[in-house]
ZAMAR-467227 format. One record per residue (C-alpha): residue in three letters; x, y, z. Coordinates in steps of 0.5 Angstrom, whole numbers, plus 500, padded with zeros to 3 digits. Layout:
ALAXYZ/...
This chain:
UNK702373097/UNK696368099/UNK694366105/UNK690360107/UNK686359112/UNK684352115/UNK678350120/UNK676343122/UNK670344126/UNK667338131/UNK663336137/UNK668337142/UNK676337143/UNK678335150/UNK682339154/UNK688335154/UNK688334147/UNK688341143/UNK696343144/UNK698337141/UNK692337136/UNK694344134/UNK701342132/UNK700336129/UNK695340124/UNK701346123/UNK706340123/UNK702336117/UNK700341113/UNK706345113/UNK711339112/UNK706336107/UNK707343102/UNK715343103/UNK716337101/UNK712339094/UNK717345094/UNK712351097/UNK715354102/UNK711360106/UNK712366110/UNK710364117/UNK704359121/UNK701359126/UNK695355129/UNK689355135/UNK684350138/UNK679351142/UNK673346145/UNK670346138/UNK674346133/UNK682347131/UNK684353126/UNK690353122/UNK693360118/UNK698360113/UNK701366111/UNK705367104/UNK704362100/UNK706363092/UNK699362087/UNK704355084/UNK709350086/UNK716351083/UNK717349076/UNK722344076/UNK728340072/UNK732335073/UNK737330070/UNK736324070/UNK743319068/UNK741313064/UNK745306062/UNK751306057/UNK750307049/UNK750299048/UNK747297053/UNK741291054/UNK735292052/UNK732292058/UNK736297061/UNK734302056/UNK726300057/UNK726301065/UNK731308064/UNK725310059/UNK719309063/UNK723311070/UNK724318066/UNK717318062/UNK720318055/UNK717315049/UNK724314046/UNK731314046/UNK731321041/UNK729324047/UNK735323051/UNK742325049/UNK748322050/UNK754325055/UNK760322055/UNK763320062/UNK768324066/UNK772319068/UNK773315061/UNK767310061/UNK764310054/UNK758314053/UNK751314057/UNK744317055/UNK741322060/UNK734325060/UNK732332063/UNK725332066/UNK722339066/UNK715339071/UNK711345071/UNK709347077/UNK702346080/UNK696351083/UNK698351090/UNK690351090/UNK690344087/UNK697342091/UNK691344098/UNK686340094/UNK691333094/UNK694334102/UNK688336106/UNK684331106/UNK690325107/UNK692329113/UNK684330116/UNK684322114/UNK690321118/UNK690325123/UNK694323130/UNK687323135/UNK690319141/UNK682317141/UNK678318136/UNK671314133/UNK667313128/UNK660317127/UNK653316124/UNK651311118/UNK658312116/UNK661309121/UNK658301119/UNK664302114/UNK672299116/UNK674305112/UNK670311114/UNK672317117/UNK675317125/UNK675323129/UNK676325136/UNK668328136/UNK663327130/UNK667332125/UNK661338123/UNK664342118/UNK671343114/UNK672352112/UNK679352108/UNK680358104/UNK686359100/UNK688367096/UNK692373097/UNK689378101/UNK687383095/UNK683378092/UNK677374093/UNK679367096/UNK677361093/UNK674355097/UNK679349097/UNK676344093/UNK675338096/UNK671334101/UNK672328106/UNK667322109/UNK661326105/UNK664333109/UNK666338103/UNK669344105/UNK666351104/UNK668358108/UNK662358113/UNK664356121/UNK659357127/UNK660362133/UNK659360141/UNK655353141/UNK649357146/UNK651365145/UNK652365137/UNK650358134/UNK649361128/UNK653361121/UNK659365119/UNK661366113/UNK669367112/UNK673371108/UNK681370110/UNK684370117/UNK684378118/UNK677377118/UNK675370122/UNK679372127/UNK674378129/UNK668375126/UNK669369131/UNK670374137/UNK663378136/UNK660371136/UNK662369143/UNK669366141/UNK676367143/UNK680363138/UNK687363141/UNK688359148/UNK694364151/UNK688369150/UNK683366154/UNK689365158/UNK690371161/UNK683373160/UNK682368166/UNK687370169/UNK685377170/UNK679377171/UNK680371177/UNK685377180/UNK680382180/UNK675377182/UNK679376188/UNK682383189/UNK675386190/UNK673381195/UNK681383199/UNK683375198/UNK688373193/UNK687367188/UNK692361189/UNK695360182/UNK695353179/UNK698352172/UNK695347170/UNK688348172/UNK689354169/UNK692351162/UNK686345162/UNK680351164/UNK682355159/UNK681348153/UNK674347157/UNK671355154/UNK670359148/UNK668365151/UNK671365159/UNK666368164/UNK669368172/UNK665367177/UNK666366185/UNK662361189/UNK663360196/UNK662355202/UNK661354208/UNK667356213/UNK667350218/UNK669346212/UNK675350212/UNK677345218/UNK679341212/UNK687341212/UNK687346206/UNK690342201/UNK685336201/UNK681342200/UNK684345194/UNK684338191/UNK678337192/UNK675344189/UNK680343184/UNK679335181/UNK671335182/UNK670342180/UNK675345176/UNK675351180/UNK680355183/UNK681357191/UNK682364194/UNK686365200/UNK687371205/UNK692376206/UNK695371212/UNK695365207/UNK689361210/UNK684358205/UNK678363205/UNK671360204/UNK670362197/UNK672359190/UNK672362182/UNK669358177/UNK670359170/UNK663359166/UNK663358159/UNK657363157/UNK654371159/UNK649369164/UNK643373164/UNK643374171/UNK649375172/UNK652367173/UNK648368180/UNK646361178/UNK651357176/UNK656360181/UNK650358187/UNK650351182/UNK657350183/UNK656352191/UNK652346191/UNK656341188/UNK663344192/UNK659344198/UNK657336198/UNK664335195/UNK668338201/UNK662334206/UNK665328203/UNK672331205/UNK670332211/UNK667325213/UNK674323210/UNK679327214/UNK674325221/UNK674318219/UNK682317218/UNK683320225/UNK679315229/UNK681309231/UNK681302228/UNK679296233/UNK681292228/UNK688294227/UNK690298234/UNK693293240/UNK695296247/UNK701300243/UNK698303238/UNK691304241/UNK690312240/UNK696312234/UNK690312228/UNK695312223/UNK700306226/UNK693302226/UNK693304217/UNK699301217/UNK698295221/UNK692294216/UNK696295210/UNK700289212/UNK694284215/UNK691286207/UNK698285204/UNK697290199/UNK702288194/UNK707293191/UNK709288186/UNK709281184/UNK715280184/UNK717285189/UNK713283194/UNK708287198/UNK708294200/UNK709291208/UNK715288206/UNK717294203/UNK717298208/UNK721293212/UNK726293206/UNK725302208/UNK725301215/UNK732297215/UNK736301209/UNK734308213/UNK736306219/UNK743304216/UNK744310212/UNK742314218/UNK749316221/UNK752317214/UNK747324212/UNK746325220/UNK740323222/UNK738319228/UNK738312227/UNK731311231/UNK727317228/UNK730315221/UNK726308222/UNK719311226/UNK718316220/UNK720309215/UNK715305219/UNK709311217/UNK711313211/UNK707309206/UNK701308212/UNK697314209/UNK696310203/UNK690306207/UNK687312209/UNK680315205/UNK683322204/UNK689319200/UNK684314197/UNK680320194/UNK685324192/UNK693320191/UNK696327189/UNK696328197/UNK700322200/UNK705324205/UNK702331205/UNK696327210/UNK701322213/UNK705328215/UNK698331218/UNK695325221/UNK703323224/UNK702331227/UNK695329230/UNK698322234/UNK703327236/UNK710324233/UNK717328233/UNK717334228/UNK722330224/UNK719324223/UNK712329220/UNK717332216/UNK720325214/UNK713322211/UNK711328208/UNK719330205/UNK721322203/UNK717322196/UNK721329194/UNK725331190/UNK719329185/UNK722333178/UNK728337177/UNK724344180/UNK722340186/UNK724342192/UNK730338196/UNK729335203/UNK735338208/UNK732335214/UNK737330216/UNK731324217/UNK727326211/UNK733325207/UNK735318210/UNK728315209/UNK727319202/UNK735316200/UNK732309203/UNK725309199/UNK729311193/UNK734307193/UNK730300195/UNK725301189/UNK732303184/UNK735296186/UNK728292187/UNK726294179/UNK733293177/UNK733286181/UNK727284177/UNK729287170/UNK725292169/UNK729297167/UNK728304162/UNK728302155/UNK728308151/UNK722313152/UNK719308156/UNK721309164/UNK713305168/UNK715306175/UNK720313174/UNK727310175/UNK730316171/UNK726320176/UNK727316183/UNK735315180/UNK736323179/UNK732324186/UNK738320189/UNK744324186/UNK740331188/UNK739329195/UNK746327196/UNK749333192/UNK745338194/UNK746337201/UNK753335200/UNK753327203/UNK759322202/UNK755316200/UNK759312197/UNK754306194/UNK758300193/UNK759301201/UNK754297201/UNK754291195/UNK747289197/UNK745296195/UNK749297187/UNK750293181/UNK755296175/UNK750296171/UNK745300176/UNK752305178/UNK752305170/UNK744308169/UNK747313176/UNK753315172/UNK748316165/UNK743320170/UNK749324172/UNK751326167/UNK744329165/UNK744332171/UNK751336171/UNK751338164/UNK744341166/UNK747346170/UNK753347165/UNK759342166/UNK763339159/UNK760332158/UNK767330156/UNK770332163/UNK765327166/UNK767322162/UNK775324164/UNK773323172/UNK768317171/UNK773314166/UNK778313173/UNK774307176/UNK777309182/UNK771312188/UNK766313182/UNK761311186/UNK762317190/UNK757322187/UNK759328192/UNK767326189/UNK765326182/UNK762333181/UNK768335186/UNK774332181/UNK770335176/UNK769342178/UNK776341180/UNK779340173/UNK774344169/UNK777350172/UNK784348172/UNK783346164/UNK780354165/UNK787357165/UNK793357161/UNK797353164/UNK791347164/UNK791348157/UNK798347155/UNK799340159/UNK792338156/UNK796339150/UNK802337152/UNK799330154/UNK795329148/UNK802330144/UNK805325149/UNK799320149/UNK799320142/UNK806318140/UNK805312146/UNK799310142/UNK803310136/UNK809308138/UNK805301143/UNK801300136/UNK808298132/UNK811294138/UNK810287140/UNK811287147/UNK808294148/UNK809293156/UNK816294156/UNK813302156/UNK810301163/UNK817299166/UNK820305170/UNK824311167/UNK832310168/UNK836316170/UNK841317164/UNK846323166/UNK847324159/UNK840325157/UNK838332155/UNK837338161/UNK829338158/UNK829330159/UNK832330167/UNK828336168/UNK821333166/UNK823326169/UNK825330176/UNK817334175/UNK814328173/UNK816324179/UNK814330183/UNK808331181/UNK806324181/UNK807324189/UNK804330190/UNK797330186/UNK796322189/UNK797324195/UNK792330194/UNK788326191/UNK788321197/UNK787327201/UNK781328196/UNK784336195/UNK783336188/UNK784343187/UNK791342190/UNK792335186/UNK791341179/UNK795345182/UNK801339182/UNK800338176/UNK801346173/UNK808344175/UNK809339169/UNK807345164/UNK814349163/UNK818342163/UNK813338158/UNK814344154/UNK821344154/UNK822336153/UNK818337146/UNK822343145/UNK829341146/UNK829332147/UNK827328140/UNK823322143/UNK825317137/UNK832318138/UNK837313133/UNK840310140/UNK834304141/UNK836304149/UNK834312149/UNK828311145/UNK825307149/UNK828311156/UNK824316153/UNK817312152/UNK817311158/UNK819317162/UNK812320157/UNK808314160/UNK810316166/UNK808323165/UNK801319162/UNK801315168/UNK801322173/UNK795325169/UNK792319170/UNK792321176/UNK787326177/UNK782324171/UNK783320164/UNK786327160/UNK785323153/UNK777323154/UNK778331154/UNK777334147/UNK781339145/
């Protein structure tokens, strides 16, 4: 079956953009041809710096031949209706229609059949192709050339050089699709490298682009030029007895910057290795888009690989020796940063902080009142709210009151210092160093560096108790700051990371097992807040397993729901009661219970006469004794385990009402002819709702 290959061949696709490129063109072209009935074998598509590539595989030579049955108006009906029926079926006249009686006694009404051929698939590429290129979902794009003085001319992300799209089965030679945009028409003719391999390249089918672009100094698929990085860099760095510092990231980004990767290694001087490694790493890594080494003992070396995007004659000797150069005046300024930040500031400094470079930061970041919000204050003020809110929550996850509140006055106090202004991503890492150099207490380092984390799911938690009582109070203030002022998640749009900061809360205070009740403090919670901390809950529970409809079971209780420790507990707890037989069976004995109470309530006009106590009655039946005695049993128990917080043994009280619910919906007829027995015995299963109420909400349970 025929294949097609698509190539779009431009000036330059920035390196954040072409993953997303290559799928929105696979998306486009792939949807657009389903949606005319041609369906495939299998796509896939690729981009590089220069150009995005899209091969489809087992496409038929026609769309589908297709028939329809189009029902009309009645026999007899106005004109008007015949008219529009025609026109919308493309008949010249009712003679072409026929006449069907209707199945449900309705008189008669015309039909038309609409046969279609099926089209050339090639036409079908000729008509979606240049809608999709004009359409195309660039974040940025612009116009280019004489052209771009029209409103309607052609936009692309870089001036677009040339379009290859070719389209026939493997056996046979394939045929250029037809069509052009902006002046651009498409032929079977791609470039190779832009220096090693520029000239033109005449292409066939996928089978031979591939190779073809790879004799002229082009590697098609990203993952490819992935690993050959990789590699090399490993080997680069083995040879020399060092170790390559692994970055995701870069190396995505690195890999969207080369058609033809070429490792090299660069190297600097080793007293720039007085720099704390990080700022180092960054440095190199945001300037220079290189990777560091490091030695066997985990220390940084004085050398770093670079990616080169040509095979230099001498050996790239010159493009690592440039790129030397750049990283070396780069760290200089590293250096001038790192020294600077550690003197001190006369403007700033009293006879308290006189040699506490880092408390003279934060002092100027009061005097300039650097702003966290305009409605929110400045960020001195904020560290105050932090300040105050750490010290409070100090004695609850065991931390030190006093160095819970030094480690809150420094925390944001890195923020004035050169390093953090020059690379952002390492704030709390040097306040942490600084804090270190002026000789703070370990916990109070820890605490500045530790108060921002968990950042994302697979960040790390704190357990240093001071550490979670500033990350608690940061996280806490900007939730109930940005709630105070509306600025809440709507949809996909979440500006100042709620979502994130809220999950970090839950983390911290289930991963380390802390009781923190949040509406202890009403300054700290809305129901509204405790609602968005409940959605987030849910999210993070359901990730590690645990049925949505459980959560909803405990969260619908009200009762300490607030309490994000005693959730997850009362949840573990009931999934693996749920888990057993005899959790099954009460679980259906409630809804059988619930559900005559739901119904009988419904037909009542005074359904409070249901919550009124059971009556002992000596003549009722065995099974409805037995199940009013377990019932009241169960009740105080799994209350008074509750109150205990043993939600095991609450479980475990209610296992007890399994045989006598099973017995009394045996045995006992609930709507019994005698008004006075049926109502006893609405109530004694209210009650028995009542008691399982207890636990957790059981008709939020499915099943």
């Amino acid at each position: 079956m025929p294949d097609l290959l698509l190539e779009l061949f431009s000036e330059e696709i920035p390196a954040r953009m072409q993953k997303q490129a290559s799928e929105d063109l696979q998306r486009l072209v792939t949807g657009a041809l389903v949606e005319r009935g041609l369906t495939y074998d299998g796509a896939i598509a690729f981009a590089t710096p220069r150009r995005l590539a899209l091969h489809i595989a087992g496409l038929p030579v026609r769309q589908p031949d297709t028939r329809e049955e189009k029902k009309g108006p009645r026999v007899g009906a106005p004109d008007a209706a015949v008219q529009g029926f025609l026109k919308s079926a493309g008949l010249a006249s009712l003679d072409k229609a026929r006449v069907e009686k209707d199945p449900k006694g309705k008189g008669e009404f015309y039909v038309a059949v609409i046969e279609r051929k099926g089209g050339a698939t090639l036409d079908v590429l000729a008509e979606i192709l240049p809608g999709v290129i004009r359409s195309f979902p660039w974040p940025k794009s612009m116009r280019w050339g004489a052209a771009s003085v029209r409103s309607d001319s052609l936009r692309w992300v870089r001036p677009l050089h040339s379009i290859l799209a070719t389209f026939g089965p493997e056996t046979e030679e394939p045929e250029i699709v037809p069509f052009e945009v902006d002046g651009i028409r498409a032929g079977n003719v791609t470039r190779g490298h832009r220096f090693l391999a520029p000239r033109e390249i005449k292409v066939r089918r996928f089978d031979d682009y591939v190779p073809a672009l790879e004799k002229a100094k082009v590697v098609l698929d990203p993952g490819r030029r992935k690993q050959i990085i990789l590699h090399d860099a490993k080997n680069l760095a083995h040879a020399q007895g060092l170790e390559l510092v692994e970055d995701e990231a870069l190396l995505d980004e690195v890999a969207g910057l080369v058609e033809w990767p070429v490792v090299l290694m660069g190297e600097y001087e080793e007293a720039f290795l007085d720099i704390p490694a990080e700022v180092i790493r960054a440095t190199i890594r945001a300037n220079q888009k290189c990777f560091v080494l490091r030695r066997h003992d985990g220390r940084l070396a004085n050398k770093f690989l670079l990616t080169s995007n040509i095979e230099a004659s001498d050996g790239g000797k010159a493009i690592a020796a440039g790129n030397g150069r750049v990283v070396r005046a780069r760290l200089s300024d590293a250096l001038y940063f790192w020294k600077t930040d550690q003197a001190p500031l006369p403007d700033y400094s009293n006879g308290a902080n006189s040699n506490k470079p880092l408390d003279q930061r934060m002092a100027k970041l009061r005097a300039l009142n650097i702003v966290f919000h305009e409605k929110l204050g400045t960020q001195g003020e904020r560290v105050e709210r932090i300040k105050a809110l750490a010290k409070e929550l100090a004695p609850v996850v065991g931390a030190d009151p006093a160095l819970s509140e030094r480690a809150a006055e420094l925390c944001k106090a890195d923020l004035m210092t050169e390093v953090v202004g020059e690379f952002p991503e390492v704030q709390g890492l040097m306040g942490k160093r600084y804090a270190e150099l002026q000789g703070e207490n370990p916990d109070v380092c820890a605490a500045i560096e530790e108060h921002y984390k968990p950042q994302g799911p697979g960040d790390r938690v704190p357990t240093n108790p001071v550490s979670i009582a500033v990350a608690l109070a940061d996280k806490l203030d900007t939730l109930v700051g940005f709630w105070a002022i509306d600025e809440k998640p709507t949809g996909s749009k979440d500006p100042y990371a709620l979502r994130r900061a809220a999950l970090g809360v839950i983390r911290l205070v289930l991963e380390n097992g802390i009781r923190l009740p949040l509406f202890a403090n009403s300054r700290l919670l809305t129901a509204d807040l405790l609602s968005f901390f409940h959605d987030r809950l849910k999210v993070y529970l359901r990730d590690k397993g645990a049925r949505h409809d459980l959560i909803d079971a405990v969260l619908a209780m009200g009762s300490s729901n607030d309490d994000l420790l005693m959730i997850v507990r009362r949840v573990e707890a009931l999934g693996k009661f749920l888990d057993t037989e005899d959790g099954k069976n009460l679980l259906a004995g409630y809804k059988r219970a619930a559900n005559i109470i739901r119904a009988e309530e419904k037909k009542e006009k005074d359904a409070s006469a249901f919550n009124a106590a059971y009556v002992p009655d000596a003549d009722a039946p065995a099974a409805e004794k037995a199940l009013a005695s377990a019932t009241a049993a169960a009740a105080g128990e799994a209350a008074s385990a509750v109150a205990r917080e043993d939600f095991e043994g609450a479980m475990s009280a209610l296992s007890k009402l399994r045989a006598p619910v099973d017995a009394f919906f045996t045995d006992v007829t609930v709507n019994d002819a005698d008004p006075a027995k049926r109502l006893n015995r609405l109530r004694l299963l209210n009650a028995l709702r009542s008691a399982v109420h207890t636990v957790a909400d059981f008709s939020k349970i499915a099943g």
